[in-house]
N, C-alpha and C positions, 0 to 999 in steps of 0.2 A: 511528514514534518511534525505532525503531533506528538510523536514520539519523543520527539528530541526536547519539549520543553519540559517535560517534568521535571530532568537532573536540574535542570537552573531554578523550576519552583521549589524545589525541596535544598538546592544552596541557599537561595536567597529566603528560606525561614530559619535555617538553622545560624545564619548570619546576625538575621536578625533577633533571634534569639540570644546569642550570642553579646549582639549590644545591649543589651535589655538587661543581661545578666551583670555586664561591665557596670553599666548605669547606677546596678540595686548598689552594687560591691563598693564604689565610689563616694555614693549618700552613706552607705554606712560607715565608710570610712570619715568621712566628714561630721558624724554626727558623734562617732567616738571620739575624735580629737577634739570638739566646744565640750562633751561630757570629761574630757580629759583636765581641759582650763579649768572647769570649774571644782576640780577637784583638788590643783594646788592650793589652798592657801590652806585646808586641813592638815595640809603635808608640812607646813609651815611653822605651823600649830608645833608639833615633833620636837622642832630646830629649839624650844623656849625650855627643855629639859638641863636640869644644872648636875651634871655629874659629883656626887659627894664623895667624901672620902672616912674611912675609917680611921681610929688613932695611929694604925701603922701607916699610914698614906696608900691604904691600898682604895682603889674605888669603889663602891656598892652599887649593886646591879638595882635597878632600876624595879619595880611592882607595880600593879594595877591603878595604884592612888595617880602615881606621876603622869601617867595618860590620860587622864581626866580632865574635865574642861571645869 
Protein backbone atom coordinates (compact mmCIF):
# COMPACT_ATOMS: atom_id res chain seq x y z
CA UNK A 1 0.00 0.00 0.00
CA UNK A 2 3.00 2.36 0.12
CA UNK A 3 3.10 2.53 -3.08
CA UNK A 4 0.11 3.88 -3.91
CA UNK A 5 0.37 7.20 -1.92
CA UNK A 6 3.02 8.91 -3.56
CA UNK A 7 0.65 9.70 -7.01
CA UNK A 8 -1.71 11.61 -4.50
CA UNK A 9 1.62 13.31 -2.67
CA UNK A 10 2.95 14.62 -5.68
CA UNK A 11 -1.08 15.60 -6.85
CA UNK A 12 -1.59 17.27 -3.93
CA UNK A 13 1.86 19.68 -4.30
CA UNK A 14 1.40 20.37 -7.64
CA UNK A 15 -2.30 21.50 -6.55
CA UNK A 16 -0.99 23.22 -4.26
CA UNK A 17 1.23 24.87 -6.19
CA UNK A 18 -0.91 25.60 -8.43
CA UNK A 19 -3.09 27.84 -5.92
CA UNK A 20 -0.23 29.51 -4.74
CA UNK A 21 0.49 30.53 -8.34
CA UNK A 22 -3.46 31.59 -8.74
CA UNK A 23 -3.03 33.69 -5.38
CA UNK A 24 0.57 35.59 -6.66
CA UNK A 25 -1.58 36.13 -10.29
CA UNK A 26 -4.61 37.66 -8.43
CA UNK A 27 -2.46 40.30 -5.91
CA UNK A 28 -1.06 41.32 -8.96
CA UNK A 29 -3.74 41.81 -10.58
CA UNK A 30 -5.28 43.82 -7.83
CA UNK A 31 -2.38 45.84 -7.23
CA UNK A 32 -2.36 46.84 -11.16
CA UNK A 33 -5.76 48.09 -11.06
CA UNK A 34 -5.30 50.73 -7.56
CA UNK A 35 -1.71 51.54 -9.80
CA UNK A 36 -4.31 51.91 -12.69
CA UNK A 37 -6.81 54.71 -10.42
CA UNK A 38 -4.09 56.46 -9.59
CA UNK A 39 -3.00 57.07 -12.79
CA UNK A 40 -6.28 58.72 -14.17
CA UNK A 41 -6.31 62.03 -13.39
CA UNK A 42 -2.86 62.55 -15.41
CA UNK A 43 -4.94 61.17 -18.13
CA UNK A 44 -7.17 63.91 -17.44
CA UNK A 45 -4.64 66.35 -17.46
CA UNK A 46 -4.85 65.50 -21.78
CA UNK A 47 -8.67 66.36 -21.98
CA UNK A 48 -7.47 70.54 -20.88
CA UNK A 49 -5.62 70.58 -24.59
CA UNK A 50 -7.48 73.51 -26.91
CA UNK A 51 -7.30 72.48 -30.46
CA UNK A 52 -6.21 75.87 -32.55
CA UNK A 53 -6.75 76.76 -35.85
CA UNK A 54 -4.93 78.18 -38.68
CA UNK A 55 -6.25 81.28 -40.91
CA UNK A 56 -7.57 78.75 -43.44
CA UNK A 57 -9.61 76.89 -40.37
CA UNK A 58 -7.46 74.06 -40.83
CA UNK A 59 -6.24 72.83 -37.18
CA UNK A 60 -2.55 72.70 -35.79
CA UNK A 61 -1.18 69.79 -34.50
CA UNK A 62 -0.24 70.00 -31.27
CA UNK A 63 4.06 70.17 -29.78
CA UNK A 64 5.82 69.46 -26.73
CA UNK A 65 4.92 72.96 -24.98
CA UNK A 66 0.98 71.78 -24.95
CA UNK A 67 1.85 68.76 -22.75
CA UNK A 68 3.41 70.34 -20.21
CA UNK A 69 2.11 71.01 -16.93
Amino acid sequence: MAGNSRPSFTKRQKERARQERMAEKLEKKAQKKQQGDTEAPETAALADLVVTHDEEGQPQGFDFHDFTK
